[in-house]
N, C-alpha and C positions, 0 to 999 in steps of 0.2 A: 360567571366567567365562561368563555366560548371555551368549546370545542379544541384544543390543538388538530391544524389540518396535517395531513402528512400526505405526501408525493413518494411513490412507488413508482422506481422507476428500473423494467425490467430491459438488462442487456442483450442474455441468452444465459447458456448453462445448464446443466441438470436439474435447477430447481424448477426450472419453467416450463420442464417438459415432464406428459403425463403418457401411460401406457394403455393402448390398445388392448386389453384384456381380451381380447381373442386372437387376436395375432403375434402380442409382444410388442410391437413396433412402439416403437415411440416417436410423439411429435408435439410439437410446441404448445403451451396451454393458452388460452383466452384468458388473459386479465382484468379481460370485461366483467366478469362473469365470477371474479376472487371471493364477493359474498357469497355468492351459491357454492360455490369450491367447496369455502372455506366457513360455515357458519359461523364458528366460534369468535372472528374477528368483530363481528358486531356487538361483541362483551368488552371491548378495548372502549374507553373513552374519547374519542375521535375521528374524524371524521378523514376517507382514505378517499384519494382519487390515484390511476396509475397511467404510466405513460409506457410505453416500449419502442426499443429501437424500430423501424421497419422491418426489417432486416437482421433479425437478432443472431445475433454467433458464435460460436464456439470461443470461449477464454482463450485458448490459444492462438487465435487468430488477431488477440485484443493489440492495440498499437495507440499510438500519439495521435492520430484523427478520431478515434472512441473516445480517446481521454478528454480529448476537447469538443467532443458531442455530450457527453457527461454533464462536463464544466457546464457547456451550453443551456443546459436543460434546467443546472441549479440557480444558474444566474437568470434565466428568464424567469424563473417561478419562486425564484427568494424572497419578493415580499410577501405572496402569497401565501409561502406553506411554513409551517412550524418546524418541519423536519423531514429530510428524506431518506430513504432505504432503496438501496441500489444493491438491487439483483443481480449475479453477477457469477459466471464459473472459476470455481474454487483454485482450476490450476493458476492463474494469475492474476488473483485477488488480489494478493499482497501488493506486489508492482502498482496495481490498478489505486487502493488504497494508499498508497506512499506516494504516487501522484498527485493523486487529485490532494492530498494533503499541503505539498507543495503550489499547487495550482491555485486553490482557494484562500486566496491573502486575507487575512482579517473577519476569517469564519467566524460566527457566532450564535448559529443552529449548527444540531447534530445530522450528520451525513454518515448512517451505517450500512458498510457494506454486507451481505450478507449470501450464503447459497446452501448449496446439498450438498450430500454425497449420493442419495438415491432422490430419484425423482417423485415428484408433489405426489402423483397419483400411487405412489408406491406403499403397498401394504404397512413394512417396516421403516418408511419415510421419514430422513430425520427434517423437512424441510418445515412441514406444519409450524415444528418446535421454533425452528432458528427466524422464521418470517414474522410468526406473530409476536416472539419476545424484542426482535429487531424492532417492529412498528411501537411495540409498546414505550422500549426506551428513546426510541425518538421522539417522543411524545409527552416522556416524562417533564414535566413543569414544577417551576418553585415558584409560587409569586407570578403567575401568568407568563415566568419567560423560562426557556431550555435550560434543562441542567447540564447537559450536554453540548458543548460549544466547539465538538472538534468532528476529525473524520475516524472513525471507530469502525471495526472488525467486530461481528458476532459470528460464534458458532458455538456450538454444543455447550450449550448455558454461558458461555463465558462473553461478556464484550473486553477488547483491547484495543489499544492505539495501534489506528490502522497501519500508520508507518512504523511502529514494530514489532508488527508479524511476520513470519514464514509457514507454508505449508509443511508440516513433518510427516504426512501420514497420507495417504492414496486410498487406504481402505477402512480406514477407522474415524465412526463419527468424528472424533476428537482432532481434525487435521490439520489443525491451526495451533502454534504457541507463540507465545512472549517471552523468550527467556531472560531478555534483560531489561522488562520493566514488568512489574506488576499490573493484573489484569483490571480495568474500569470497573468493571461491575461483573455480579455474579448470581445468575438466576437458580432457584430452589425453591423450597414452598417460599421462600419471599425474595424480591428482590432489590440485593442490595449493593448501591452504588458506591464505591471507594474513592470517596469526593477529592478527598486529598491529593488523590495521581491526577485529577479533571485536569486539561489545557484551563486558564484565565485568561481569555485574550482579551484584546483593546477593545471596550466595547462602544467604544465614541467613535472609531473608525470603519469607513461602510466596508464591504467586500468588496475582495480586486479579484476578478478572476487573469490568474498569467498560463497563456497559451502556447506562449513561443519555448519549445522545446525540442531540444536539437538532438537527434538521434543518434552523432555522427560518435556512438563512442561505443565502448566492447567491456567485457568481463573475461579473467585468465584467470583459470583455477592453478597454480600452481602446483608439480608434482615432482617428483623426485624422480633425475630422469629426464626434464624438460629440455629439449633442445635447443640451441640456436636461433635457428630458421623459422621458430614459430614466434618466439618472440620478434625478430625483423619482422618476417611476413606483418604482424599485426602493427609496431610499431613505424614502418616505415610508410603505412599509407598517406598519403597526403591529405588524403579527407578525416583521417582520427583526428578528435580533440579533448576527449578526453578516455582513461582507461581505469577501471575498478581493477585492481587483482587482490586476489582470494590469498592471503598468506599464511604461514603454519601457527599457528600458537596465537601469542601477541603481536605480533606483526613479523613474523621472522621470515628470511628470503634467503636462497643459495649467496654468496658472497663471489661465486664467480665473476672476475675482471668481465668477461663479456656482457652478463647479463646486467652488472651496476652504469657498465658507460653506454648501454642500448639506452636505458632507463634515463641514464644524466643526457644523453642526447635530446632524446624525447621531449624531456621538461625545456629542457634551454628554446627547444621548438616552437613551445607555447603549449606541451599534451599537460592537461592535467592527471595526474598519476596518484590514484587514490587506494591508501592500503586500508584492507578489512580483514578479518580472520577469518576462514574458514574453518571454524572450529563454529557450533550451535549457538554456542552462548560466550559471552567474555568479550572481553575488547584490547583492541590493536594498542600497542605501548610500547613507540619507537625508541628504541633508545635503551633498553633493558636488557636486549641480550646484544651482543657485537654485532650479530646476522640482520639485526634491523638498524644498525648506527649507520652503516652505508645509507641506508635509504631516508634516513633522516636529515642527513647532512647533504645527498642532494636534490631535496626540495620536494619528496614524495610527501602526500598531505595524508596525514594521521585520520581516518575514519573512526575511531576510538570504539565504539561498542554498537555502531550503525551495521544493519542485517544489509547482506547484499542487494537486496529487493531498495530499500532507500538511498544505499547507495548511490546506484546508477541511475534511478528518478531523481535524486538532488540534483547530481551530476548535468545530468539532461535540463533540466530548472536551469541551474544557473549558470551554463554555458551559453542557455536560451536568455537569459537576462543582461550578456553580451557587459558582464563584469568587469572593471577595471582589473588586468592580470597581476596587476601590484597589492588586491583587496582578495581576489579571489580565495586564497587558502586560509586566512581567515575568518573569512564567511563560512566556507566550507566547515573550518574544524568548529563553526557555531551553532548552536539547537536554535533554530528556524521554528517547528512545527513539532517541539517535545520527541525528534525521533533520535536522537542521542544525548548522555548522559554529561 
């Protein structure tokens, strides 16, 4: 039986960049060169090739033309490779993962995302760990084909479904959780896959990549105290179409007259108006305390236990798929790509 191949493909980030040991400086590493780097990958069963942006750049910088350089890159080389690992900084992973989750219709090889917190070249680097257990699980095979059929998050031993993660942590290996699903797989002296949480997608149906995604929408963290004029400002643009807000609990919201007919305004408009919690973990559940009955009654769409990172990548998806507005909300409150329960 061959080889599982796998496609490296580096964005930017801290993993990819190595340190100047006499000066400090850091700058970008050669992935030409990842055997030499990295010896120990020639102990993985597979054979790697890598590709990198031109132009590699900071996560922060990341947007909907990366995303669909991404996409680009898996759909040229899909029948090629077995599996890819997309290198990638850690600040907006998640986003980055909960996209292309959405992007890639009828996945059926594993696409792990993966980075640092310290850089490749770094003495106490956690990056060695996270690159070679990423290649290894995309690579893993049953029967000559992926065990892995979805877009997956690794870091610090743990893989998760890429669409839902969040970053909790800036300074500790461990910067990634799952709070409201169970993690894929879980590296230690052995590693072992938690088959049962695995996506099963259609596997008679080929890959779609969908590109068209529309940025034209915002995130409102909700606080007590919130004014007026911030909700117009945001709600009265012409160019909004759709809007995530962050709500208290289970989906709870001030009940002030103003802020429910800003909101009823909005929707009868065409804005889609999507509630989430701003609480870590737990999901939205309109209709449980009186403060979320306004918002149910008119017409705000339940995000149920989706992290704000998928939210607003659905949202973007499927405003970009130019939705019947009579199908839309329940599309929305439906698991697409396993990233709500």
């Amino acid at each position: 039986m061959k080889k599982p191949n796998i496609l490296l493909i580096y964005t930017g980030g801290t993993i990819g960049m190595i340190k100047n040991p006499d000066t400090g400086a850091l700058k970008a590493f050669d992935f030409g060169n990842l055997l030499k780097r990295i010896p120990e990958l020639r102990l993985l069963d597979c054979d790697i090739e890598t590709i990198s942006f031109k132009e590699p750049i900071d996560s922060s910088n990341m947007n909907i033309k990366y995303w669909c350089d991404i996409a680009d890159i898996i759909k040229e080389n899909y029948s090629r490779f077995d599996g890819f690992v997309v290198l990638h900084g850690s600040d907006t992973m998640s986003y980055s993962a909960s996209a292309l989750s959405f992007m890639l219709e009828n996945l059926s090889k594993p696409v792990i995302f993966t980075g640092s917190q310290l850089p490749i070249g770094d003495l106490r680097t956690d990056a060695k760990e996270n690159l070679i257990t990423s290649i290894e699980l995309a690579s893993f095979q049953e029967k000559g084909k992926p065990v892995i059929k979805e877009v997956g998050l690794y870091f610090e031993y743990k893989l998760y479904r890429g669409n839902r993660t969040t970053k909790i942590n800036a300074e500790h290996f461990e910067a990634f959780e799952s709070l409201n699903f169970p993690h894929l797989a879980e590296s230690g002296v052995h590693l072992n896959i938690n088959s049962k949480f695995l996506l099963k997608p259609n596997l008679e149906a080929s890959l779609k990549v969908n590109k068209r995604m529309d940025c034209n929408v915002a995130i409102l963290k909700l606080f007590p105290g919130i004014a007026k004029p911030i909700l117009e400002a945001v709600l009265t643009s012409k160019l909004i179409k759709g809007l995530v807000i962050e709500t208290y609990g289970s989906g709870n919201a001030t009940t002030e007259i103003w802020f429910i007919e800003l909101l009823k305004k909005a929707i009868k408009r065409g804005v889609h108006v999507i509630n989430v919690t701003q609480c870590s973990g737990g999901s939205v559940n309109m209709g449980q305390y009186e403060t979320s009955s306004q918002l149910k009654s008119i017409g705000v769409i339940s995000g149920k236990d989706l992290t704000t990172e998928a939210a607003i990548t659905k949202l973007m998806y499927l405003i970009g798929q130019n939705i019947n507005p009579l199908e839309f909300r329940s599309i929305y409150e439906t698991s697409l790509r396993g990233e709500m329960s």
